[in-house]
C-alpha positions as CSV (number, residue, x, y, z in Angstrom):
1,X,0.0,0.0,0.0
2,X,1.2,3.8,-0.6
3,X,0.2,4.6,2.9
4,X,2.8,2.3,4.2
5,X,5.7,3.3,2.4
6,X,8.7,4.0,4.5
7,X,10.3,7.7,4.1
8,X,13.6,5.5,2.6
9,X,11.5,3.8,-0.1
10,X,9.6,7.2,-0.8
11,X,12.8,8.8,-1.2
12,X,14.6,6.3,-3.4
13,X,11.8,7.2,-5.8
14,X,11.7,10.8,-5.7
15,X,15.6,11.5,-5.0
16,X,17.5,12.9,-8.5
17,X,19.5,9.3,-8.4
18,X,16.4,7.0,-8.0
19,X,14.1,6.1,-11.0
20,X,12.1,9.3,-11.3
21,X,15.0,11.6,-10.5
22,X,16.8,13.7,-13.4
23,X,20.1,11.9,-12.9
24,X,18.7,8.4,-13.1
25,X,20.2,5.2,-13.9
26,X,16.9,3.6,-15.2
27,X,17.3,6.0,-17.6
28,X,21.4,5.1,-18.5
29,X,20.2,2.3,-18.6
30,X,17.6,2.7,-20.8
31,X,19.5,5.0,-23.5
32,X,22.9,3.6,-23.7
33,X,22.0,0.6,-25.7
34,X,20.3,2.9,-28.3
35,X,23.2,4.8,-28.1
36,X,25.5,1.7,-28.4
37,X,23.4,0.8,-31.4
38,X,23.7,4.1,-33.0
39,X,27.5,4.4,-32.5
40,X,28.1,1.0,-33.9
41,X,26.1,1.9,-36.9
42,X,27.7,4.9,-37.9
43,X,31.2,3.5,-37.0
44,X,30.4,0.6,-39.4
45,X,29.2,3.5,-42.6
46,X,32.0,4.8,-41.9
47,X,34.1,1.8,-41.9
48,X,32.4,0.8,-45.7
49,X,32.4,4.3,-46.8
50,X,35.9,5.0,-46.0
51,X,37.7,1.9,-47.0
52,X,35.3,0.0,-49.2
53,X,33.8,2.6,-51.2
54,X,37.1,3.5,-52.8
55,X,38.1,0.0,-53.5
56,X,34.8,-0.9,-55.1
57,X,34.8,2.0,-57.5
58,X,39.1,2.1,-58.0
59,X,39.3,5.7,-57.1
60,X,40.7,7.7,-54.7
61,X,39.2,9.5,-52.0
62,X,41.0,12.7,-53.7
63,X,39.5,11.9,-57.0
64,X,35.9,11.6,-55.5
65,X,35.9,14.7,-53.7
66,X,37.4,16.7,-56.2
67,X,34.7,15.8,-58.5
68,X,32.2,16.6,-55.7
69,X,33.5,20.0,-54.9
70,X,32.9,21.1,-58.8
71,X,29.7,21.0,-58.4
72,X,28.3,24.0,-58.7
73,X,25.7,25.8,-55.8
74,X,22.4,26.1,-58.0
75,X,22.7,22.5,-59.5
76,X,22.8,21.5,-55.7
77,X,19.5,23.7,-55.8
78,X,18.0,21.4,-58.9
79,X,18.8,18.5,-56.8
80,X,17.4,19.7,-53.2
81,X,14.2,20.2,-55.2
82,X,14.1,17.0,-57.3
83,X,14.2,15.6,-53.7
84,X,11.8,17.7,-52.5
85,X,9.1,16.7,-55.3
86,X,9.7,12.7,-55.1
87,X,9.0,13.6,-51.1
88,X,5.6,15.4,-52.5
89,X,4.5,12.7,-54.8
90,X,5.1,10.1,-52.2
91,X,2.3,12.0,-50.1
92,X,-0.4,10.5,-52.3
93,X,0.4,6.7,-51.3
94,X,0.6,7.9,-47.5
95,X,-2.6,9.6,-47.7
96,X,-4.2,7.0,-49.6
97,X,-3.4,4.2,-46.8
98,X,-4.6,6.8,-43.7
99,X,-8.2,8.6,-45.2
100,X,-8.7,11.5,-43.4
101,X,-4.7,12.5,-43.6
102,X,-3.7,15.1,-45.3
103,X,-1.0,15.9,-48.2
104,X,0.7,18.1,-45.5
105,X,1.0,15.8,-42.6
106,X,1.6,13.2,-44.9
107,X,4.8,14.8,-45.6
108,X,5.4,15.5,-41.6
109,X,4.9,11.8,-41.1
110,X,7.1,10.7,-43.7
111,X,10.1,13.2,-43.1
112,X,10.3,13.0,-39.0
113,X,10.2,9.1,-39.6
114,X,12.5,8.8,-41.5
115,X,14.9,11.4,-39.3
116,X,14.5,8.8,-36.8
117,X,14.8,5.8,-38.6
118,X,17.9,7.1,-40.2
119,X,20.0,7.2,-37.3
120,X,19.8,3.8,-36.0
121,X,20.3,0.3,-37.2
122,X,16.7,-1.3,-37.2
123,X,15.7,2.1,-36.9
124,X,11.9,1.9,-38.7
125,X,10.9,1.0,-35.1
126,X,11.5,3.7,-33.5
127,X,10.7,6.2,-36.6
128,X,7.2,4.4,-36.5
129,X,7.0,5.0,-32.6
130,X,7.2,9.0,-33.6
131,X,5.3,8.5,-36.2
132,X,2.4,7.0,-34.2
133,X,2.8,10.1,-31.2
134,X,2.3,12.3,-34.0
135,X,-0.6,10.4,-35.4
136,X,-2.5,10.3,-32.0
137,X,-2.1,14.1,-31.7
138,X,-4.0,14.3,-34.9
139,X,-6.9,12.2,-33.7
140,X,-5.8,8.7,-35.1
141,X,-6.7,5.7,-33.3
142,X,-4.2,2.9,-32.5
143,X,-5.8,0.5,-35.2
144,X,-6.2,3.2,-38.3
145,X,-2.6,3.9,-37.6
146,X,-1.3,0.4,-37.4
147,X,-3.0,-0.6,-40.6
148,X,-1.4,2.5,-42.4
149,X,2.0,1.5,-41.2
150,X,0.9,-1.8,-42.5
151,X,-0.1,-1.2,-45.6
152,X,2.3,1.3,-46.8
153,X,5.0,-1.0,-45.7
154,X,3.5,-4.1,-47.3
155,X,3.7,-1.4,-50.7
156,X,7.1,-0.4,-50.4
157,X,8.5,-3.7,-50.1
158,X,6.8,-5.2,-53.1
159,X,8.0,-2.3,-55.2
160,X,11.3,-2.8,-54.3
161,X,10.8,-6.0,-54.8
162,X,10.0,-5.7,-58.4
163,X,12.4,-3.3,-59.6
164,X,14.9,-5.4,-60.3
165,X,13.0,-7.8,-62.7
166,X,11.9,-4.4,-64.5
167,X,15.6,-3.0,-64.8
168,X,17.1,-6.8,-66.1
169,X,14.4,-6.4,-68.8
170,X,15.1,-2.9,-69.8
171,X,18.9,-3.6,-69.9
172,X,18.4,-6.9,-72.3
173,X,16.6,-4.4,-74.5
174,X,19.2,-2.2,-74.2
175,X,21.6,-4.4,-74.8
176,X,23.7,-4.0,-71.6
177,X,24.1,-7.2,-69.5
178,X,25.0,-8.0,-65.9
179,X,25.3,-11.7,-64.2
180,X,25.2,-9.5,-60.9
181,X,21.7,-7.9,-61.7
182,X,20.6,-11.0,-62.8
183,X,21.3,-12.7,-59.8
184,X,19.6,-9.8,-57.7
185,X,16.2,-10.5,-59.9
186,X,15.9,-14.1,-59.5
187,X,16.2,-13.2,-55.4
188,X,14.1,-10.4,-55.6
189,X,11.5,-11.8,-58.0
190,X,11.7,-14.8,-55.4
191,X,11.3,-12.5,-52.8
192,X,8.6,-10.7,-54.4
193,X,6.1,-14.1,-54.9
194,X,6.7,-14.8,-51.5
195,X,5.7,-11.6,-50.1
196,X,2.6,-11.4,-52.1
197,X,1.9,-14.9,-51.5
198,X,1.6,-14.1,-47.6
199,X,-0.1,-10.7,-48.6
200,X,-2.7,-11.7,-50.7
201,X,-3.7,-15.5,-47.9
202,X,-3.1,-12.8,-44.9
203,X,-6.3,-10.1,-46.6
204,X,-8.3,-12.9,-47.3
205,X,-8.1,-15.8,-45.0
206,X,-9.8,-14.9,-41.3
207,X,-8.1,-18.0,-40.1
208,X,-4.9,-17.1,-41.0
209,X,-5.1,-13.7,-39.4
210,X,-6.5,-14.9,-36.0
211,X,-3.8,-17.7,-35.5
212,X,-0.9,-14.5,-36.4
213,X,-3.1,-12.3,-33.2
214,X,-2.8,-15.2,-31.1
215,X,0.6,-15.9,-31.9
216,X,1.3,-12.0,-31.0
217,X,-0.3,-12.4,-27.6
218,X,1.1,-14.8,-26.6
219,X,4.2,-13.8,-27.3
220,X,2.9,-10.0,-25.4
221,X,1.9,-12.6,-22.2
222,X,5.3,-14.0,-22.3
223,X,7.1,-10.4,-22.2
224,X,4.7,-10.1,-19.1
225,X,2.2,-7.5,-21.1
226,X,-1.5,-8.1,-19.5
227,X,-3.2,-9.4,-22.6
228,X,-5.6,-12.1,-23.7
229,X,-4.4,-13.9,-27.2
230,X,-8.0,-14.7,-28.1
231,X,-9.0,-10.7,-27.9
232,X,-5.6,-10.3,-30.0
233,X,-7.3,-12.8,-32.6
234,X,-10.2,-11.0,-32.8
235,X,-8.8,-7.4,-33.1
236,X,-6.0,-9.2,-35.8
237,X,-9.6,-10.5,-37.8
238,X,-11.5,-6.8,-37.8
239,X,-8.4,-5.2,-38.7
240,X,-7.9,-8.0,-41.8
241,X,-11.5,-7.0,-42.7
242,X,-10.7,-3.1,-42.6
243,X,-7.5,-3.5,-44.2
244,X,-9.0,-5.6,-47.2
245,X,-11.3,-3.0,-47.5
246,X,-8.9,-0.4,-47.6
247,X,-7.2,-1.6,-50.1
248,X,-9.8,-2.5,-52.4
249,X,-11.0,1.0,-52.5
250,X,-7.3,2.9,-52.6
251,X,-4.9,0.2,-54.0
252,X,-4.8,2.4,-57.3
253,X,-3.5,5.8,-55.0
254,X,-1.2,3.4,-53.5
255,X,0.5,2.2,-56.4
256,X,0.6,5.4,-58.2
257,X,2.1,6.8,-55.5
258,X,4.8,4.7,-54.6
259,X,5.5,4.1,-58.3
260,X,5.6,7.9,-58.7
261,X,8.0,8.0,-55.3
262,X,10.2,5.6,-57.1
263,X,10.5,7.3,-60.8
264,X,11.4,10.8,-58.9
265,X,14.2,9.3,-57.3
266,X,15.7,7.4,-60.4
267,X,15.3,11.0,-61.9
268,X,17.0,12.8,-59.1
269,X,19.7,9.9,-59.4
270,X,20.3,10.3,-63.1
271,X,20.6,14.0,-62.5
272,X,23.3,13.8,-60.3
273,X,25.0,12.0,-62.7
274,X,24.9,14.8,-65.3
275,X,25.6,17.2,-62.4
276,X,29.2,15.4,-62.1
277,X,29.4,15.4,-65.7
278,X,28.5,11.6,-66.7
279,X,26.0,10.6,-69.4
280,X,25.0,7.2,-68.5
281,X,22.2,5.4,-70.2
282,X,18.6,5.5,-68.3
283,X,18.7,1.8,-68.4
284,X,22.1,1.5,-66.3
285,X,21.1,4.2,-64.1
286,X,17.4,2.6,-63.4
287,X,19.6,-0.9,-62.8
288,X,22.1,1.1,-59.7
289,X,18.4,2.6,-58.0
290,X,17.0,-0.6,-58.4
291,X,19.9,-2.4,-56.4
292,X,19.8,0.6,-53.5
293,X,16.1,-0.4,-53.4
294,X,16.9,-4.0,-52.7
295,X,20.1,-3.2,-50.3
296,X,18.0,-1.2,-48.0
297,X,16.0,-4.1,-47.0
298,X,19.8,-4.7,-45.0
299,X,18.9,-3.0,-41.6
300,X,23.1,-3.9,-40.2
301,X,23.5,0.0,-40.4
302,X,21.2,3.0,-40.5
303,X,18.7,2.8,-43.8
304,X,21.7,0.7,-44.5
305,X,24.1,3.3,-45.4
306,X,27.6,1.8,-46.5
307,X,26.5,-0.5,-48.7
308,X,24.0,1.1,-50.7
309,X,26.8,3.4,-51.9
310,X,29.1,0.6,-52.5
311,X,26.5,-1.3,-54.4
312,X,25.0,1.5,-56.3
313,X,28.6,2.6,-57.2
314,X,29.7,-0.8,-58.3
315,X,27.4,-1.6,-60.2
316,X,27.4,2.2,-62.4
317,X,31.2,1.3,-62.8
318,X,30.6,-2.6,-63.5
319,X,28.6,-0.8,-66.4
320,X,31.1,1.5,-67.7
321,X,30.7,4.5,-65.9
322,X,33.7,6.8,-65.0
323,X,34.8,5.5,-61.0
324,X,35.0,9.2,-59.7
325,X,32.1,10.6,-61.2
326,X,29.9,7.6,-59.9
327,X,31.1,7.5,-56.4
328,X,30.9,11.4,-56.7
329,X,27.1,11.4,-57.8
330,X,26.0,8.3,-55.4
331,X,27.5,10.6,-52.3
332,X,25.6,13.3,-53.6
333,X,22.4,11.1,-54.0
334,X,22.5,9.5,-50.9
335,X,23.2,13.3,-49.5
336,X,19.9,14.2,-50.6
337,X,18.0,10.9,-50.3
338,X,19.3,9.2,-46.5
339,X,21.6,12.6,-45.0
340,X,19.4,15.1,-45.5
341,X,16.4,13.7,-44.2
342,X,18.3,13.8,-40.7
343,X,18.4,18.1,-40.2
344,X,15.6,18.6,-42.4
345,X,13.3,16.3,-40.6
346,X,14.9,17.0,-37.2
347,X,14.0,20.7,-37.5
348,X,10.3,20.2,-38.3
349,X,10.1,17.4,-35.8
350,X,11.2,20.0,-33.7
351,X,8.9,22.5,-34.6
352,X,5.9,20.0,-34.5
353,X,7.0,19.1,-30.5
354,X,7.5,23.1,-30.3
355,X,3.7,24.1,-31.4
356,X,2.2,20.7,-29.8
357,X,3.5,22.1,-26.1
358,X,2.2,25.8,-27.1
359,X,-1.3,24.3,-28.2
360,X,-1.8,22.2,-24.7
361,X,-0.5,25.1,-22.4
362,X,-3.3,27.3,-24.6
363,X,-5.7,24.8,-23.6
């Protein structure tokens, strides 16, 4: 009972050391594996950027930056709002999956996710954790939210998914070849049947869905969380049904928008190419985004940084591309696409916290 605390156990609470106190250790303890994480994350880009990235490409670190530095301020302006736009298209897939959400917090959503998930290994956790605080604030329940996170997941990864069948066909029409790409399509495309496979029995069998709830539950009961499986097998059944639903009605918006996402970046890609000088076929350049698409599905480093720039850059110079002026442009790329996502959505998450606080204290 309260009542009968002692004043020691009342102060071991309350006291800056103890849990509730400013200085805690529940809370070291709490934040230094994320920060453990983090720090082995970047130390490992590093580590690939660093020592791989110019042994993959057979350049020197000289030769890249050089060709970096020459590029001039207002092309860096074309790029920032290339990036910009494919951001802006992607809105209308985010949307779609969340009705009621609009084009502008669509944008907030995606941006402060990704600042989060950008820093850590396995970091979509954690950007989807914001993501839902944010959400709530807006007047999103717990299941529309979940089912948006769902389904525009489920999207993403069966586009990236596919693009690599799509870029081995356009490169056998354009006569280019690669055993490398080849290989990635027959995973991918392997991949890609699976996925949709376990998609298409998970939005159509009730069954299926209530055994993966129970499953869930019990697995909550055995982390100690005070849940029944059975009411988990019955949420995981409505929220099949409501998905399905959603789907059926915005599938099209989806797709668009995802498929538009995707074409911006392979233009902001190709366009940093001709920013460092380099005129490489569309074909070649669709075949290095499609490769970052399948990379990032590595979570061993943030939005697994390191080797999407060693595989995007070996596979432009595999292909006959300058090595300087494809390391150069997949730096500036993944400046615009991973990096910049960091400050960018740092600040407005910021912001968003900043005006949150002002609303309540005007309540």
């Amino acid at each position: 009972m309260r009542g009968s605390d002692t004043p020691n156990q009342q102060d071991t609470r309350t006291r800056p050391g103890g849990p509730e106190g400013p200085g805690k250790p529940g809370r070291a303890r709490r934040w230094w594996p994320v920060a453990l994480k983090a720090g082995l994350g970047v130390g490992l880009t590093a580590a690939l950027l660093a020592w791989a990235l110019p042994r993959a490409v057979g350049a020197s670190w000289s030769e890249i930056g050089s060709t970096v530095a020459a590029v001039r301020p207002w092309q860096l302006g074309v790029l920032a709002a290339l990036w910009l736009l494919g951001l802006a298209v992607h809105t209308l897939a985010l949307s779609a999956a969340l009705p009621g959400l609009s084009h502008r917090r669509s944008f907030l959503l995606n941006i402060t996710g990704s600042f989060v998930s950008n820093l850590l290994p396995l970091g979509g956790a954690a950007g989807t954790v914001a993501n839902y605080s944010m959400a709530r604030r807006w007047g999103f329940g717990r299941v529309e939210f979940a089912r948006w996170a769902l389904v525009t997941n489920v999207w993403d990864t069966l586009v990236k998914l596919a693009l690599p069948a799509v870029a081995v066909g356009w490169l056998a029409a354009a006569a280019h070849g690669s055993d490398t790409l080849r290989a990635v399509a027959l995973v991918s495309a392997l991949g890609l049947a699976l996925t949709a496979a376990l998609v298409v029995a998970l939005f159509r069998s009730d069954r299926l869905a209530r055994g993966l709830g129970r499953t869930a539950g019990r697995a909550a009961r055995r982390l100690r969380r005070p849940v029944e499986p059975s009411d988990w097998g019955a949420g995981a059944v409505e929220m099949r049904r409501d998905t399905a639903g959603l789907v059926a009605t915005g599938w099209f918006r989806l797709t668009v928008g995802k498929l538009a996402y995707a074409a911006m970046q392979a233009v902001l890609l190709w366009t940093c190419l001709e920013v460092v000088g380099l005129s490489v076929h569309p074909a070649i350049v669709f075949a290095a985004y499609a490769v970052q698409n399948v990379l990032t599905l590595l979570v061993l480093t943030p939005g697994a940084a390191g080797f999407v720039e060693v595989g995007m850059a070996g596979v432009l110079v595999a292909m006959g591309a300058p090595a300087a002026g494809a390391a150069a442009a997949i730096l500036l790329y993944r400046g615009f696409v991973f990096l910049m996502e960091i400050p960018v959505g740092g600040a407005l998450l910021a912001s968003w916290l900043a005006v949150s606080r002002t609303d309540r204290r005007a309540r």
